[in-house]
Wavefront OBJ file of the C-alpha trace (Angstrom):
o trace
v 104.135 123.516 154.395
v 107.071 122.112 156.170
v 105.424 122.264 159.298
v 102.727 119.889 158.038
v 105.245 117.542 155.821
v 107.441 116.561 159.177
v 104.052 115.406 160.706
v 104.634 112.613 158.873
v 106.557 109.321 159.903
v 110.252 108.157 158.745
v 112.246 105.888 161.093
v 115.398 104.466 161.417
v 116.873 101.962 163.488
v 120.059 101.973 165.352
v 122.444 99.901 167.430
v 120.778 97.310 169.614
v 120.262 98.823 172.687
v 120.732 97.153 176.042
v 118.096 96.404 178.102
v 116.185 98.939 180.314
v 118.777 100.776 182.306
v 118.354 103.578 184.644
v 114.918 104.933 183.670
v 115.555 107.798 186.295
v 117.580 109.449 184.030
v 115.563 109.042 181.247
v 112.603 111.774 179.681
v 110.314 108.650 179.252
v 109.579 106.284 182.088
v 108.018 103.775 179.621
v 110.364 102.306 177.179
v 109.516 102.951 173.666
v 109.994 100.128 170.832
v 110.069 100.409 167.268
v 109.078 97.162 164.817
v 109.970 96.986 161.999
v 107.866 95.784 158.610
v 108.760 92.815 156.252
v 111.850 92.038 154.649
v 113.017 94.821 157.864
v 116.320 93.941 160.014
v 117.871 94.833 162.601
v 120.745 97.768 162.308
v 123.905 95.097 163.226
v 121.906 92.072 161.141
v 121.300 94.203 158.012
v 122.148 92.357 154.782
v 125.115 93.279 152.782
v 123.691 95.557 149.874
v 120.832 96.919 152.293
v 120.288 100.097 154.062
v 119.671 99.990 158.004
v 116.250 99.752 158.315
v 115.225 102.787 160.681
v 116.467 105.745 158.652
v 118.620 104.022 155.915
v 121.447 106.070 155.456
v 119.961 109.883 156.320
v 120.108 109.665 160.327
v 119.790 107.170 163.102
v 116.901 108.028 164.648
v 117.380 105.945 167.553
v 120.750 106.692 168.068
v 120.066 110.071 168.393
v 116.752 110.080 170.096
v 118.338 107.459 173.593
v 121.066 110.146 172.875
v 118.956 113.087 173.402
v 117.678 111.190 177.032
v 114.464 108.764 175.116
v 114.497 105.184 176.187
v 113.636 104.158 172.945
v 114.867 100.299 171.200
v 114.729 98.795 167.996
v 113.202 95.074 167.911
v 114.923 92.664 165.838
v 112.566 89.369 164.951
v 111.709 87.675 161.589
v 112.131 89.165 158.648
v 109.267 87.710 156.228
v 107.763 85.692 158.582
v 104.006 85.442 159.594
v 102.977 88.227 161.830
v 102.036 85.533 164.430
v 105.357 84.370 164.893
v 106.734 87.866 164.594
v 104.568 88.966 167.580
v 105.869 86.212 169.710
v 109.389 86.940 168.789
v 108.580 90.228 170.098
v 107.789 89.152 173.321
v 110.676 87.453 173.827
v 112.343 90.218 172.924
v 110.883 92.883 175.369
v 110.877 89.923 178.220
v 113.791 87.847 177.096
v 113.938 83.969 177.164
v 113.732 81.341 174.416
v 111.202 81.718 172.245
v 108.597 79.868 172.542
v 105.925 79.707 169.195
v 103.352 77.045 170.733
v 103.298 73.522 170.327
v 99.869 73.707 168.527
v 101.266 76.374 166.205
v 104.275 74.629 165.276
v 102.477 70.997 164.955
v 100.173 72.524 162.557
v 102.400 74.438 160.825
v 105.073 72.242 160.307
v 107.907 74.022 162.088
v 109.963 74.134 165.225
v 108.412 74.982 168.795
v 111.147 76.407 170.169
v 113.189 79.523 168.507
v 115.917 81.616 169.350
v 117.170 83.111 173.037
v 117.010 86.765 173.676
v 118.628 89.066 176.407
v 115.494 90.901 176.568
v 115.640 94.752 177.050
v 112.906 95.199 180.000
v 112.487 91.228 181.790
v 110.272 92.861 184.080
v 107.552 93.943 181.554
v 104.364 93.153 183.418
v 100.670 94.529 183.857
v 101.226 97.746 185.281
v 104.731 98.567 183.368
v 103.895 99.618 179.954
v 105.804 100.480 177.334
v 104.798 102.554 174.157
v 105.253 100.861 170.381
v 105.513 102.059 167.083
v 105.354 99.981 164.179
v 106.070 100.242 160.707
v 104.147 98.732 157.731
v 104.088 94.831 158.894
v 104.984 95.693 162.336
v 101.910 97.438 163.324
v 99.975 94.059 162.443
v 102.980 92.222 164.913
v 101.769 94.557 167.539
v 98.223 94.082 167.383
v 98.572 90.541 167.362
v 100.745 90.909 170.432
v 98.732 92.941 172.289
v 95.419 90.225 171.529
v 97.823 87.427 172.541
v 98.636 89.719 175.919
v 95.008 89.635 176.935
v 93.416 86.984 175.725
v 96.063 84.460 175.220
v 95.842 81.049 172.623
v 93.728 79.083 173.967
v 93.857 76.201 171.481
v 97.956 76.516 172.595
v 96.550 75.927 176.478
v 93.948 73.292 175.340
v 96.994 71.253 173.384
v 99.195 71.259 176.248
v 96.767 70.362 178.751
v 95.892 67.025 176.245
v 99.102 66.485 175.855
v 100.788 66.980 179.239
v 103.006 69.548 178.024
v 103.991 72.930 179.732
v 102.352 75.692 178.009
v 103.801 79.279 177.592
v 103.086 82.449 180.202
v 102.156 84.743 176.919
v 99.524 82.017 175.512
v 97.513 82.244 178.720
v 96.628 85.319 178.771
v 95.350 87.931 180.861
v 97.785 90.262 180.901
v 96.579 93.850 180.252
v 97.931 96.721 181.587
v 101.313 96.571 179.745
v 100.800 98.737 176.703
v 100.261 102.456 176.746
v 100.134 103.602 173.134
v 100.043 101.915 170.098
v 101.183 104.526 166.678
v 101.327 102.820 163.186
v 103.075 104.168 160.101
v 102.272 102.991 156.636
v 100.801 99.383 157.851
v 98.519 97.872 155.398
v 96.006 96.985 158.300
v 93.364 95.849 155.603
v 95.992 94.510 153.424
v 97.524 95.830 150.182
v 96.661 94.412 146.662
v 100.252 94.304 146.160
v 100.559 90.776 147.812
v 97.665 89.722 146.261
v 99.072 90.868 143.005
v 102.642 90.485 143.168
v 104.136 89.364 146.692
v 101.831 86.554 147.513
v 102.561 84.744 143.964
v 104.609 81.506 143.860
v 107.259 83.340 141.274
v 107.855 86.285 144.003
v 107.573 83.734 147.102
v 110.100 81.516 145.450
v 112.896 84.219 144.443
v 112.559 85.535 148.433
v 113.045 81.975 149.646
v 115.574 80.610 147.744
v 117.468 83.894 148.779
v 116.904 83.265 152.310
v 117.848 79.629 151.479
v 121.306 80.852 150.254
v 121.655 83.015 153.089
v 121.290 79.927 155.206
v 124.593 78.562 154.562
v 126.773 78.688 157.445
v 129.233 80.817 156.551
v 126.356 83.837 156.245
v 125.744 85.441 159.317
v 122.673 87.756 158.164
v 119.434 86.021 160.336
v 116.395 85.654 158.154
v 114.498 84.857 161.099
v 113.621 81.398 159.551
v 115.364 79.428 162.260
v 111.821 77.492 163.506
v 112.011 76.518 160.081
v 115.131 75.281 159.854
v 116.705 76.976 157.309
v 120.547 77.619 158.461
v 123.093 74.436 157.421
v 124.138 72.245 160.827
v 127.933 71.823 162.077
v 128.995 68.981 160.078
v 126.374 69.226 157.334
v 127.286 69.477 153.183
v 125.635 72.092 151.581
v 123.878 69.444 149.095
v 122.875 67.859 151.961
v 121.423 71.188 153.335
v 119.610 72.044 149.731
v 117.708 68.834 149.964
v 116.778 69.490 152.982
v 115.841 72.888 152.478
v 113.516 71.804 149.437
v 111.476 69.318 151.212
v 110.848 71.954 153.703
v 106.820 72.652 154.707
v 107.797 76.591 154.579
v 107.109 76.463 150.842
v 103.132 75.639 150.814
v 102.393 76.643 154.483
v 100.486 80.499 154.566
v 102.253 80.667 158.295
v 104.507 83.854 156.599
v 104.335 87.620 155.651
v 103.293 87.440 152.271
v 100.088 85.681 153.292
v 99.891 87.906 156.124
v 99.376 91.167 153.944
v 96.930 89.894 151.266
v 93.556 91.245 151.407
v 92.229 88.017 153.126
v 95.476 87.545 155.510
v 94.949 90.820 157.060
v 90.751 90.397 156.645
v 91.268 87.049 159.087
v 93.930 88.911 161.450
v 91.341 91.620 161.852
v 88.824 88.767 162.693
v 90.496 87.754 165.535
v 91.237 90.902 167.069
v 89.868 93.632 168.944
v 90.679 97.287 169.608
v 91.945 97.500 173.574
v 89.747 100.249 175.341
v 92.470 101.145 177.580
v 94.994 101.445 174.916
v 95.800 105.048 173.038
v 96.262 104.140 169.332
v 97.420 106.052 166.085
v 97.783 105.957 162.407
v 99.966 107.841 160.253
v 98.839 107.341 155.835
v 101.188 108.846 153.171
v 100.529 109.322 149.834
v 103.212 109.257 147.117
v 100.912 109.118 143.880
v 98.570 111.599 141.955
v 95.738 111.761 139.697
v 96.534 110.708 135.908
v 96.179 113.797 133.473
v 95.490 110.932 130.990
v 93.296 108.752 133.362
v 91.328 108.053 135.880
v 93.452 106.315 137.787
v 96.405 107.745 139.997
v 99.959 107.845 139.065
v 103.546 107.589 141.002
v 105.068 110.939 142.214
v 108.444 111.808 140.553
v 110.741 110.890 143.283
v 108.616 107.739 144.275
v 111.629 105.060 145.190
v 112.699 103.448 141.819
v 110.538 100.079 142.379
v 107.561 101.010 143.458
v 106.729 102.851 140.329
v 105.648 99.086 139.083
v 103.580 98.374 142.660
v 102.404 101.889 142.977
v 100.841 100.760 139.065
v 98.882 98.124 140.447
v 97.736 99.380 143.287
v 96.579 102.022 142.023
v 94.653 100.189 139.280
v 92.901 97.291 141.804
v 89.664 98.134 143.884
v 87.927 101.021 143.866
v 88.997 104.404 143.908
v 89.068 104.846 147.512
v 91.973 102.175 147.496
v 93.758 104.413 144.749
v 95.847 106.927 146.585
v 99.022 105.031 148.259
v 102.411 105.036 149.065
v 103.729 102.702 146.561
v 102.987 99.886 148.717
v 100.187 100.393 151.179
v 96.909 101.998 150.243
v 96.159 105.393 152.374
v 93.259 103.789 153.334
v 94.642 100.455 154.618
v 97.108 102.342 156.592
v 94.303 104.381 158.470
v 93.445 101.706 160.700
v 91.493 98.183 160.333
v 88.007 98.556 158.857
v 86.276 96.655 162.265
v 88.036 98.554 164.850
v 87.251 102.595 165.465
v 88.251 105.634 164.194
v 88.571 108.831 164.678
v 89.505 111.666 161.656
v 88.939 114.743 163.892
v 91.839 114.848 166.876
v 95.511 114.741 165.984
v 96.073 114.050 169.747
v 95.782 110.775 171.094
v 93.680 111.675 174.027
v 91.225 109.065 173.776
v 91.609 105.513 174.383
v 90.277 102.640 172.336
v 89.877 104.606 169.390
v 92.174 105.143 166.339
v 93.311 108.773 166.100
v 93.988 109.131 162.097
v 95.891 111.565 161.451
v 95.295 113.352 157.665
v 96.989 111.686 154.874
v 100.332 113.230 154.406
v 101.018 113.714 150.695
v 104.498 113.312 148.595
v 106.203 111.009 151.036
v 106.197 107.047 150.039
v 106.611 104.176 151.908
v 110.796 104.262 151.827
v 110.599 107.844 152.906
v 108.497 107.094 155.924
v 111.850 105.480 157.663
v 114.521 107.498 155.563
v 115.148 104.777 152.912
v 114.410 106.583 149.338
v 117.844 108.404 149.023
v 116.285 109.617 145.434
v 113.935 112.070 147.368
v 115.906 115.528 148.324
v 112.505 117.190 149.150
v 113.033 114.904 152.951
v 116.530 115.964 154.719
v 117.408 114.083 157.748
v 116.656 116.938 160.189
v 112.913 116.911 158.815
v 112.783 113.062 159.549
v 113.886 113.534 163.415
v 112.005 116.156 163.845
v 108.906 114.581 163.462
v 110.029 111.574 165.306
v 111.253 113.749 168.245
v 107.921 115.482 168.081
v 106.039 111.499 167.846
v 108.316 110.799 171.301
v 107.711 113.775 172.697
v 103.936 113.305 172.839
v 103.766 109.742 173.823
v 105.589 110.740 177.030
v 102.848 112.988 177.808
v 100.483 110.534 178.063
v 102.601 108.374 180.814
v 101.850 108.317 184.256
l 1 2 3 4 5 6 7 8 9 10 11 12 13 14 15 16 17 18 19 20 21 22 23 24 25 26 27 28 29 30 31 32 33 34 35 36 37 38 39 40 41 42 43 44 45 46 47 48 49 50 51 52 53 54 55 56 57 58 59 60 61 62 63 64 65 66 67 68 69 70 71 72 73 74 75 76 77 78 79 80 81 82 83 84 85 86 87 88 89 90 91 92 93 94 95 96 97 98 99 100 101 102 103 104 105 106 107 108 109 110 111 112 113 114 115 116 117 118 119 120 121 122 123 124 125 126 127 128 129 130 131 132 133 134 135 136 137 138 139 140 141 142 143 144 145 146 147 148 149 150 151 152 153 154 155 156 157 158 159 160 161 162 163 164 165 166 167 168 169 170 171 172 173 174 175 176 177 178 179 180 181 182 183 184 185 186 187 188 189 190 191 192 193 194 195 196 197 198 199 200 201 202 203 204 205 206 207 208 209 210 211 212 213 214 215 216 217 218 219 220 221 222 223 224 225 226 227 228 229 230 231 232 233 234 235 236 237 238 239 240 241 242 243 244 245 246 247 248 249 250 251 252 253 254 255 256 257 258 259 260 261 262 263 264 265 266 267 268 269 270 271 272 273 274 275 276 277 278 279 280 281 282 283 284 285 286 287 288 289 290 291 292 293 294 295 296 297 298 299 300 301 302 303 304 305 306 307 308 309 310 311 312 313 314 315 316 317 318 319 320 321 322 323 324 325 326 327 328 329 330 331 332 333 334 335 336 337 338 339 340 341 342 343 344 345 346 347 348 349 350 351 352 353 354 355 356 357 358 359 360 361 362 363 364 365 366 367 368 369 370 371 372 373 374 375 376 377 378 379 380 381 382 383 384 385 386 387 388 389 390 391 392 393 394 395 396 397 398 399 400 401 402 403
């Protein structure tokens, strides 16, 4: 039994690392990067109040993995943002530079071009130097969408600075394949989740969330959002009513350029539109379950031990669609997380050996959507060593598929 349980994924972030060092003396040769999901952050930009992201307060998992010899980073990049602008962040990230969203993008949207400057952790990420991702929740949408903008590029982004006369960024012309090797998922709702149609994606939820990250805004808080194309941090010099005003009159508020539109049934349903499975990439999906058939009901019910407020979401998930949406992690249906319904699959390997496919790997009951990266402290069936054991064992095999 606990064999099969620490199959399952939990992660946890740790200090920024620097940027590719010696990978010599490393056990992979292909830097590994985890991405975290919405309302995620970075372990030195977490929130007052919040646990780190990547293994709350049970272990660092990448602390202790680039400890143990893995080259292995945690992205930091918007928080409840769209997964467009998320994916861009994250090239920046990886390749370092000011970001750069697209002057079609932002002129449609309604928000800056140009973002924040990153170090970048491997500048000389480039077809033929891969690295390996693994996303949680949101961030295996942020991936996919990087990976499509890798190879294919925006070309309404080239079109608009060609009519324009402006310079157009290296990442929105495309053709750049060769720079992923794997691709591993945990809990993302690739089809959506009803819980942003039903909850997160309503004007009541939106508008607690932003005026929050309004708040946090104000100067003297140093927590990034990740709204900063927005404009949502108070200027040197500016009064904080002056800053409210502005803040209200902000496009943010009706745009569906963020993550709660991003999740919805028809958010994800248009993301999957526009993207295609890579055939030389090696992709896989990890599903938990953390509810059970109703004694009472038809319908499923939350696990004792589910994290306190997901007993409400795991409710209405688990009473929207059809039964094969039922079983979920108190967020994510099982069979959203398996892998987008127009790309792939495959339910017989647990090994990624074939590209282009999605390897599923079997729903892994009695773990919800906090315990897949450590954060549901209320749940004493997972101990830290389980959760780094299966993400030393999810390391271990991606390195067998380098070069």
């Amino acid at each position: 039994m606990r064999k099969h349980l620490t199959t399952i994924l939990t992660e946890r972030a740790p200090i920024l690392p620097e940027k590719v060092a010696n990978n010599d003396l490393k056990i992979n040769k292909e830097p590994i990067i985890l991405v975290h999901g919405f309302a995620g952050f970075a372990r030195d930009n977490t929130p007052h109040g919040l646990m780190p992201y990547w293994g709350g307060l049970k272990v660092n998992i990448t602390s202790t993995l680039n400890i143990e010899g893995y080259d292995i980073y945690e992205a930091s990049i918007g928080s409840m943002t769209s997964s467009y602008d998320r994916a861009v962040e994250l090239y920046y990230y990886i390749k370092g530079g000011r970001v750069d969203y697209g002057a079609y993008h932002s002129k449609k949207f309604g928000h800056h071009r140009f973002g924040k400057t990153y170090e970048g952790i491997f500048p000389d990420w480039q077809p033929g130097k891969k690295v390996h991702f693994i996303g949680h929740s949101m961030g295996g949408q942020t991936i996919r969408i990087l990976e499509h903008m890798l190879r294919y590029g925006r070309p309404e982004e080239v079109a608009y600075a060609n009519a324009h006369h402006l310079k157009v960024a290296s990442l929105f012309i495309g053709g750049e394949d060769n720079m992923i090797n794997t691709i591993t998922t945990i809990g993302t709702p690739h089809n959506g989740t009803y819980i942003a149609d039903r909850l997160g994606n309503k004007n009541l939820i939106k508008s607690f969330f932003y005026r929050l990250v309004e708040n946090e805004g104000i100067a003297s808080f140093k927590v990034d959002w990740g709204f900063g194309q927005w404009g949502l941090r108070q200027q040197k010099g500016e009064s904080y009513f002056a800053y409210i005003k502005r803040v209200r009159a902000n496009k943010l508020w009706q745009t569906a350029d963020n993550g709660f539109y991003d999740l919805t049934l028809k958010g994800s349903e248009e993301i999957n539109n526009m993207l295609s499975i890579n055939p030389n990439i090696r992709y896989k999906s990890y599903s938990t379950v953390a509810t059970h058939k109703s004694f009472f009901t038809k319908y499923q019910i939350a696990n004792v031990g589910m994290f306190a407020p997901f007993y409400l979401t795991g409710i209405i998930s688990t009473i929207s669609g059809t039964p094969e949406w039922w079983e979920n992690d108190g967020l994510v249906p099982a069979i959203s997380a398996e892998g987008p319904f127009t790309e792939p699959r495959s339910y017989n390997k647990k090994v990624m050996i074939d590209r282009g496919i999605w390897h599923v790997v079997p729903r892994m009951y009695g773990w919800d959507h906090m315990d897949q990266i450590g954060g549901n402290m209320t749940n004493l069936l997972h101990t830290p060593g389980e959760l780094i054991d299966f993400y030393r064992t999810l390391v271990k095999q991606l390195v067998l598929f380098e070069k």
